[in-house]
C-alpha positions, 0 to 999 in steps of 0.5 A, spaced: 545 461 465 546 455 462 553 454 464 551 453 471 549 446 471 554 444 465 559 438 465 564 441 462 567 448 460 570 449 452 576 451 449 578 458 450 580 461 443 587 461 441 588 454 444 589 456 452 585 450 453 584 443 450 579 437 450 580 434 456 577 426 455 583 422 455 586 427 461 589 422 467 583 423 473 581 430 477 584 427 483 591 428 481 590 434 476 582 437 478 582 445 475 576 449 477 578 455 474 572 459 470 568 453 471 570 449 466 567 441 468 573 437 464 580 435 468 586 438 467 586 443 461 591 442 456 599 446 456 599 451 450 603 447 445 610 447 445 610 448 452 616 445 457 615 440 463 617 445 467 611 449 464 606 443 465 608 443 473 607 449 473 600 449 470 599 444 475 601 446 481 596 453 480 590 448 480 585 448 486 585 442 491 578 443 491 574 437 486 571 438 480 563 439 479 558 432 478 559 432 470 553 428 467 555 422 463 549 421 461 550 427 456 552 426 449 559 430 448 556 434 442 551 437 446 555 438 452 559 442 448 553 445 445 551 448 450 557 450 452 559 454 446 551 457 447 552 459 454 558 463 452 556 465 446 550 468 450 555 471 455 560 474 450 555 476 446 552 481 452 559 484 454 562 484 447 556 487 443 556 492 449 563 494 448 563 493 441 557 499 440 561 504 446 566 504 442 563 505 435 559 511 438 567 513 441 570 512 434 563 515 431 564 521 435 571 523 436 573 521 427 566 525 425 568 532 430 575 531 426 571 531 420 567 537 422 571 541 423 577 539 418 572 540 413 570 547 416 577 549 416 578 548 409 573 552 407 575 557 412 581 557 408 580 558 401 575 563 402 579 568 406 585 566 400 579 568 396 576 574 399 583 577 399 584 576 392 577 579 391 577 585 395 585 585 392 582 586 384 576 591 387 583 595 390 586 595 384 580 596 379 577 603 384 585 605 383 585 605 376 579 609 376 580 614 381 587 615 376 582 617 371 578 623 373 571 624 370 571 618 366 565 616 371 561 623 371 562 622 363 558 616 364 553 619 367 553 626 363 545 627 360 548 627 353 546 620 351 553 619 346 558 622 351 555 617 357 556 612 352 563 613 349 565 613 357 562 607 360 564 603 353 571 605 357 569 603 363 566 595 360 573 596 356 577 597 363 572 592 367 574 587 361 582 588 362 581 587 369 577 581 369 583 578 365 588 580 369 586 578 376 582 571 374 575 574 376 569 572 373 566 580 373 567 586 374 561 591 374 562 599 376 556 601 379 553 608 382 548 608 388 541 609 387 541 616 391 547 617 385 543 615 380 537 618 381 533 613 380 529 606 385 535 602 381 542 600 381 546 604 375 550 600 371 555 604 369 560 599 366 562 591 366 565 586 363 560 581 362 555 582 355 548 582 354 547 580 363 550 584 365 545 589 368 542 583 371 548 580 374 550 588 376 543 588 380 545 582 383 551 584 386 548 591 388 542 587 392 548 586 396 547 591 400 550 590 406 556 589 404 556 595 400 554 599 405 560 596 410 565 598 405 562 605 404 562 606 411 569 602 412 571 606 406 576 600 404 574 593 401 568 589 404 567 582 401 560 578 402 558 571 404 557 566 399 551 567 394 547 562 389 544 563 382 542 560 377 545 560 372 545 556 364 549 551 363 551 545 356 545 544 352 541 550 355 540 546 362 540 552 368 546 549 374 546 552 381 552 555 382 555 559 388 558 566 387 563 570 392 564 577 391 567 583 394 565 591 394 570 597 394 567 604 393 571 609 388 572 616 392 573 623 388 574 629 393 572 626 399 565 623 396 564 616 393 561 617 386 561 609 384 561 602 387 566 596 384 564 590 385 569 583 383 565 577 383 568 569 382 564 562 382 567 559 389 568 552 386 573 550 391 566 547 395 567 541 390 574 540 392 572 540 399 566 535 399 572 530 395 576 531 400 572 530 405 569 523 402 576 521 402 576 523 409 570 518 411 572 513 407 579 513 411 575 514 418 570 508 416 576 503 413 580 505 420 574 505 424 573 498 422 581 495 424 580 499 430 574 496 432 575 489 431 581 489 433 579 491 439 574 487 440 578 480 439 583 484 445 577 484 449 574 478 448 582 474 449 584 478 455 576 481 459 571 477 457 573 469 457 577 471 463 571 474 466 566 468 463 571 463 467 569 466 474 562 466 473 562 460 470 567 459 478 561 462 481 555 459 479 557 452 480 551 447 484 555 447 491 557 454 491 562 458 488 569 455 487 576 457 486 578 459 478 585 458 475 590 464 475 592 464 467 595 470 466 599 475 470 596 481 468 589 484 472 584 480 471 590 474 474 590 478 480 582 479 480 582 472 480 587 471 485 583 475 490 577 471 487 580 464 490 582 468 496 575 470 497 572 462 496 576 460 501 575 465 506 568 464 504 568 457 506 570 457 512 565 463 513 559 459 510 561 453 514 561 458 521 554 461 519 551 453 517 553 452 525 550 458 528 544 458 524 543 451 526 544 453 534 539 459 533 535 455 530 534 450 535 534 456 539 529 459 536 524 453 535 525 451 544 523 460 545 518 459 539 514 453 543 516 456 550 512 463 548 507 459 546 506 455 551 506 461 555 501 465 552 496 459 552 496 458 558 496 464 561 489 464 565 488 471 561 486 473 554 494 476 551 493 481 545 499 483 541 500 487 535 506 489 532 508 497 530 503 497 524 498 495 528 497 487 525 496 481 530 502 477 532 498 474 538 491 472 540 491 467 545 484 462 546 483 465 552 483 472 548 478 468 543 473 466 549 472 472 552 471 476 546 467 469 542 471 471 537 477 470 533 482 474 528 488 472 523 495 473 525 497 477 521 491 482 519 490 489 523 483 489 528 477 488 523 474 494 528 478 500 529 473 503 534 473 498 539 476 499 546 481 494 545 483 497 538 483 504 541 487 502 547 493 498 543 493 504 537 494 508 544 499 504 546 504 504 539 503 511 541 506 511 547 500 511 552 499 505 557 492 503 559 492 500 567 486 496 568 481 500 564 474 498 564 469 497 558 463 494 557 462 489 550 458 486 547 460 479 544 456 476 537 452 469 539 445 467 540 446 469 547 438 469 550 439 474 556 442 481 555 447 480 560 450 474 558 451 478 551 454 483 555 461 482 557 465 487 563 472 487 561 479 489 565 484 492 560 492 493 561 496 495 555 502 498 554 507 498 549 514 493 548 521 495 546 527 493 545 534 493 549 536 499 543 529 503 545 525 500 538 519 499 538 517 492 537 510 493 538 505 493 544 501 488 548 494 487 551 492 484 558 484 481 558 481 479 564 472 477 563 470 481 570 462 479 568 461 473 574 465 477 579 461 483 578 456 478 579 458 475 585 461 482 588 453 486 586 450 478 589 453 478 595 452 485 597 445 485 596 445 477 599 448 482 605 443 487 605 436 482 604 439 477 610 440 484 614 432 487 612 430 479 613 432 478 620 430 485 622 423 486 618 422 478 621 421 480 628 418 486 627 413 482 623 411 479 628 411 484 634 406 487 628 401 482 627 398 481 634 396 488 635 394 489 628 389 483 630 386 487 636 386 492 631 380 489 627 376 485 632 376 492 635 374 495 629 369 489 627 366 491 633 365 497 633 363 497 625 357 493 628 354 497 634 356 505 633 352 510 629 353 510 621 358 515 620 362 511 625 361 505 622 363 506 615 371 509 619 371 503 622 370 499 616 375 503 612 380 502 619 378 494 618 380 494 610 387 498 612 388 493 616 387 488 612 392 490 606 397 491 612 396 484 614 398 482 607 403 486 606 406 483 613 404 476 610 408 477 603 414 481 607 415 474 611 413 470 606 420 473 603 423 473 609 423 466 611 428 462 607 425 458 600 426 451 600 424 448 593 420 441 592 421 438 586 416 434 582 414 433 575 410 439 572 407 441 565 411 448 565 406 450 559 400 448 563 403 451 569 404 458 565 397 458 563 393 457 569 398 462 573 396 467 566 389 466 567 390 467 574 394 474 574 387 476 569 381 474 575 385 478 580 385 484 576 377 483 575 376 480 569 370 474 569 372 466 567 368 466 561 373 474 558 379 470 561 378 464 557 376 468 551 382 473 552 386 467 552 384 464 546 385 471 543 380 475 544 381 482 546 379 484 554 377 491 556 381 494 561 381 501 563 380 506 556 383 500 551 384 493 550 388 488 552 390 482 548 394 477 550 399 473 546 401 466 549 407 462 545 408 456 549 411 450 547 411 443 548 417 441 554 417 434 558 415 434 565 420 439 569 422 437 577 420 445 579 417 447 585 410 449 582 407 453 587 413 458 587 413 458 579 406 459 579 406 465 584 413 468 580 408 467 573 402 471 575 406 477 579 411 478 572 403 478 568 400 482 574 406 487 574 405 488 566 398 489 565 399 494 571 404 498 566 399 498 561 393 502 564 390 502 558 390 496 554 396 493 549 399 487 547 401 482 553 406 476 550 408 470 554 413 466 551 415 459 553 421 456 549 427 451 550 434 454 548 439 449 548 439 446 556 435 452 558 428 454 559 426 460 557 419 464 560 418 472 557 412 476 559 413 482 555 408 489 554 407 494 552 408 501 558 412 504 559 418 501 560 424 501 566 429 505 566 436 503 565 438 506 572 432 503 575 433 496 572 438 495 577 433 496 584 427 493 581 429 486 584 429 489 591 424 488 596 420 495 599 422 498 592 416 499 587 415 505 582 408 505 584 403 510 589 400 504 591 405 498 590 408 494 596 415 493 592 415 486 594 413 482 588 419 482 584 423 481 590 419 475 592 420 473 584 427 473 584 428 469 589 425 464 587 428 463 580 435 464 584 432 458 589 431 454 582 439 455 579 435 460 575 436 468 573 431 473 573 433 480 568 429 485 564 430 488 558 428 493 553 422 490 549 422 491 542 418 496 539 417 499 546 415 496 553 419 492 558 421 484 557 422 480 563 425 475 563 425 467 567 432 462 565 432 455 569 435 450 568 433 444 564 431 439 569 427 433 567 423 429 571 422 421 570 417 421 576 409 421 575 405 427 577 402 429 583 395 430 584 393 439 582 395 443 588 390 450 590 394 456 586 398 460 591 396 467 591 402 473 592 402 480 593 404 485 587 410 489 587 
């Protein structure tokens, strides 16, 4: 409110508070009660020195707030009146209309039930008086036997001698007993006939209508036959003539009482008078409202000035204390009564609370120090954690991902936000954890997004620890994940296995090559021998020892071959070039004439077995390589070797030369079988083939060079079917000019 931010506070009504412009200054008498901006209020006037000490010695030491100078004193006081105009104007129309309903409610149930009670009265004074005249009128009758029977004798004259007695008895106690009618009446079972039977009234030429409708009142009258004494009924209205022959609604009372004769009711009497005492009610009752409205009216004003005087600008002056810039300050105590005491405790309140703000302001900044060293501290610490560190709080959102949480996933996620996959091993072993369940140094494969070439380098081994975190009182503040990439360790654990078991087979397969040869040698001189000079039959076994043999001089050449130790001799090589001789190569060892090999590789099909085989090259163009030739090429021709033997019948042969970033990339893909994904592991090992009539070797001898040059050597699933072998160097560029060509190099198949 407006209040809040001004300078100075208006006067009260009544003059508890004067202007303060020519006051001393607010070091020697500063009031901050109820927010006021000014100095030292006024005294009341008339009010003595001792008064005025007093005064002062109730203000607060506490200085008063900034006032703004700037500010014309009409507009201060302006909105000063508006601040409080807006602040009353809420609590006393608040009061004001409470009190209304109240006063509303408490003089109209004393209206309601004034009026209902006068007309309670005055219609029991009436109903004693009807049924009193109806008393009378059937005593009169029962005193005078046989009038009624004469009235309804069948001889015409004598019914009407007697029932002109009975309009004459009715009319004589009309006049006495201050009715409008009296009507005796027979009962239709009495009469004989459907209706009422008129035996006599008071009134003229109506008085057959008039007697009808007091006999329709037949519940009243069936009460008093059954009470057998008098029975008034409920108000009735009629319409009825009145001045120059305009009809006038008017409301009617009647009361019933039964004329007996031995026993028997021979006739009704009915009494009837206009209840015009609902007139004088309803003047009453607008003398009453008008009493409660002119009451009503004094009441609440004047409560309302009281409340204003006493509550509210009281009440208005603490919150004005309370919302002044700084705080809330101490409020002058100006009458003893509650609201002096509220105020008290008030300024007690504001003092306590100084002191308290004052505390909390050092506490705060300490913790805050604290907070933002533990805050660093952490920070630190998870950085440089050689791990990957994953948090969570109890919903499951991220309080910590650590760049090296980031490196080993290639990924990064926003604090804040729960795991995008609820799926993942991580997501489910953290949920797991928030649960209760802890994850000791589980492992699980991933596979990280990136334009990784290889599928080993897009798969990724990870370590898991998870558990959950709580604090001293046992609440769960979240769980926290350990993250460890286990890939190249894999790696070199599986590499140095397999380096143990190839050095143990090199070793012994070395020397046992050797002891091997030198009788493999006797054998085919022997076998040479004797295919020259035996017999025919003879000849043609020897021939076929000699070709064993020779294919298992091979197989020893290549074995020892793998065995001895690769050193590479580097020199400058066109990869593509190399590529595309060792593919044409690959294509004459399996039969094909020089003329089909060059049209197969400019695209042509080339027949093989009961289908075509299509050979695909992509090569691109790099710089010269320091490579070692020989063994690349013998690494290319067994790769196409071993492909176009996994399609027996025909199919596509892709090879694909391509850089990817500091890397040259060789794929030779077909279209067979494939490899199994538990074989994909042994594929590389010596003596170890799928084929009846494979060596096992060349693959072996494939791997170890590409591992001579710095290089990897995997297979994957093909897409569309097939398998895919892949050859990764590193790029290595030469700026040495090249050697003259060398004779191609030939290599066992696999």
């Amino acid at each position: 409110m407006t209040g809040s931010s001004t300078p100075s506070a208006p006067s009260p009504p009544g003059g508890s508070l004067g202007g303060a412009e020519g006051r001393p200054s607010a070091s020697t008498a500063a009031p901050v009660g109820g927010g006021e901006a000014e100095g030292a209020a006024e005294p009341p006037a008339g009010s003595g020195p001792a008064e005025e000490a007093a005064t002062l010695g109730e203000v607060s030491p506490s200085p008063p707030p900034p006032t703004d100078p700037a500010a014309p004193r009409p507009e201060r006081r302006r909105r000063r009146h508006e601040a409080r105009r807006t602040f009353g104007t809420r609590l006393l129309t608040t009061f004001a209309v409470v009190l209304t309903l109240v006063t509303t409610l408490a003089f109209g149930a004393a209206g309601v039930f004034m009026h209902y009670t006068n007309d309670a009265v005055l219609e029991r004074q009436v109903n004693r008086h009807l049924e009193a005249v109806a008393r009378l009128v059937a005593r009169d009758l029962e005193q005078r036997p046989g009038l009624i029977a004469r009235a309804r004798h069948p001889n015409q004259r004598v019914r009407r001698r007697a029932r002109a007695s009975l309009d004459t008895l009715c009319a004589e106690h009309v006049e006495a007993g201050g009715v409008a009618e009296v009507v005796v009446f027979a009962l239709p079972s009495a009469a004989g006939g459907a209706e009422v039977d008129v035996l006599g009234s008071s009134g003229g030429d109506r008085a057959a209508l008039l007697g009808r409708l007091i006999a329709d009142r037949n519940l009243a009258v069936r009460e008093a036959l059954e009470l057998r004494r008098p029975v008034s009924s409920a108000l009735w209205g009629d319409q009825l003539p009145g001045e120059g022959g305009v009809e006038r609604w008017r409301v009617f009372k009647s009361a019933y009482m039964p004329v007996f004769e031995g026993g028997d009711p021979l006739a009704v009497v009915g009494v009837e008078i206009p209840a015009d005492f609902a007139a004088s009610v309803a003047e009453v009752d607008g003398t009453f409202l008008f009493l409660v409205a002119i009451s009503g009216l004094i009441v609440l004003s004047a409560a309302v000035l009281l409340v204003r005087q006493r509550v509210h600008v009281p009440v208005y002056r603490l919150v004005r204390a309370m919302e002044r810039e700084g705080g809330p300050s101490p409020a002058r105590v100006r009458r003893n009564d509650e609201i002096g005491v509220l105020t008290e405790h008030y300024n007690q309140m504001v003092a306590r609370l100084a002191e308290k703000d004052q505390k909390l302001r050092e506490l705060y900044e300490a913790e805050r120090v604290a907070a933002a060293y533990l805050k660093g501290y952490a920070n630190s610490l998870v950085a440089g954690v050689p791990e990957g560190v994953v948090a969570v709080d109890p919903q499951g959102r991220l309080t910590v991902w650590n760049a090296r949480a980031q490196a080993i996933f290639r990924e990064s996620h926003p604090l804040g936000e729960p795991l995008p996959d609820p799926e993942s091993p991580l997501a489910r072993a953290l949920d797991a954890a928030l649960r209760g369940s802890a994850t000791d140094q589980a492992l699980f494969v991933i596979e990280v997004p990136g334009a990784a070439e290889d599928e080993e380098d897009r798969q990724r081994l990870v370590e898991l620890t998870c558990a959950p975190f709580s604090a001293e009182d046992g609440e769960l503040l979240g769980a926290v994940a350990v993250v460890s990439d286990r890939t190249e360790l894999e790696r070199f654990r599986r590499a140095a296995s397999r380096n143990e078991r190839l050095g143990a087979l090199g070793s012994l397969g070395g020397g046992l090559a050797h002891e091997i040869k030198n009788p493999l040698g006797a054998m085919s001189g022997f076998a040479e021998l004797i295919e020259r000079k035996a017999p025919p039959d003879v000849a043609r076994l020897a021939r076929r020892l000699r070709d064993q043999v020779t294919q298992l001089n091979v197989f020893l050449d290549e074995f020892l071959s793998f065995a001895r130790d690769e050193r590479v001799r580097r020199e400058p090589t066109d990869l593509a070039e190399l590529v595309r001789e060792a593919v044409a190569q690959a294509l004459l060892e399996q039969g094909a004439a020089d003329d089909e090999v060059q049209r197969a590789l400019a695209g042509a099909p080339l027949a093989q077995g009961a289908g075509e085989l299509r050979v695909l090259l992509e090569l691109d163009e790099l710089p010269r390589l320091a490579l070692d030739a020989l063994l690349l090429r013998t690494v290319v021709i067994n790769l196409v070797r071993n492909s176009c033997q996994a399609m027996p019948d025909g199919g596509a042969l892709r090879v694909r030369l391509h850089r990817v970033g500091q890397g040259v990339y060789l794929r030779v893909r077909d279209e067979g079988p494939g490899i199994p994904l538990e074989e994909r592991e042994r594929v590389f090992d010596p003596l170890y083939t799928t084929r009846a009539e494979g060596t096992g070797l060349g693959l072996a001898i494939c791997h170890k060079a590409v591992l001579a040059h710095g290089g990897k050597l995997s297979v994957r699933d093909a897409p569309g079917g097939g398998a895919e072998l892949v050859v990764r160097l590193p790029m290595v560029v030469s700026s040495a000019p090249a050697p003259g060509p060398k004779a191609p190099a030939t290599a066992g198949g696999s």
